[in-house]
N, C-alpha and C positions, 0 to 999 in steps of 0.2 A: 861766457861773458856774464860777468853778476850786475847784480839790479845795480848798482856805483857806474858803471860803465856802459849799461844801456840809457842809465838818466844823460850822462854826457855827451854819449854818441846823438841822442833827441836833441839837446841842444845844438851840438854840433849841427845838425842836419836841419834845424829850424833857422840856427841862422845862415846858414848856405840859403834856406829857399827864399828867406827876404830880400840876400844879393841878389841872388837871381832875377826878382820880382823888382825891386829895381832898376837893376841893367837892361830888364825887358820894358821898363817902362822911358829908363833914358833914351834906349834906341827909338823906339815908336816916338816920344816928344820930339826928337832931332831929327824925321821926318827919314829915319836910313830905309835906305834899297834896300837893303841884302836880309830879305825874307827868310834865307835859308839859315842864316846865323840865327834869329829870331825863334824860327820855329824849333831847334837845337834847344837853344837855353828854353824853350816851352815845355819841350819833350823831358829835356833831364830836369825839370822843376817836378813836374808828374810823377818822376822816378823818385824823386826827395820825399813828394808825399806820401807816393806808398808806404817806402821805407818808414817813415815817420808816426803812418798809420800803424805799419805792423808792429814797432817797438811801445806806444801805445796801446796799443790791446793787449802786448803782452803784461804790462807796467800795470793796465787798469782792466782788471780782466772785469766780467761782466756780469754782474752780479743779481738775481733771478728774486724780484719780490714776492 
């Protein structure tokens, strides 16, 4: 994968985690039961981060003053 297609897969995956962040917050204002759906879209937001983090570090590596 080259640096073209890691930048876009970051956004892809930045904006998945805003839906996400969203939908987890429409459920919770709309007062829903179903905890387990909730905790699902929790769980795979976490996943988006990682992700998100590791194409990140790789894009901006770390640089030693």
């Amino acid at each position: 994968m080259n640096e073209d297609e890691m930048r876009k897969r970051l956004e892809m995956l930045r904006t998945e985690h805003r839906d996400l962040d969203a939908a987890i917050d429409a459920l919770t204002l709309a007062g829903s039961n179903d905890q387990l759906q909730i905790a699902r879209l929790k769980k795979r937001k976490l996943k988006l981060k990682d992700q998100i983090a590791l194409i990140e570090d790789y894009l901006i590596p770390d640089i030693i003053a």
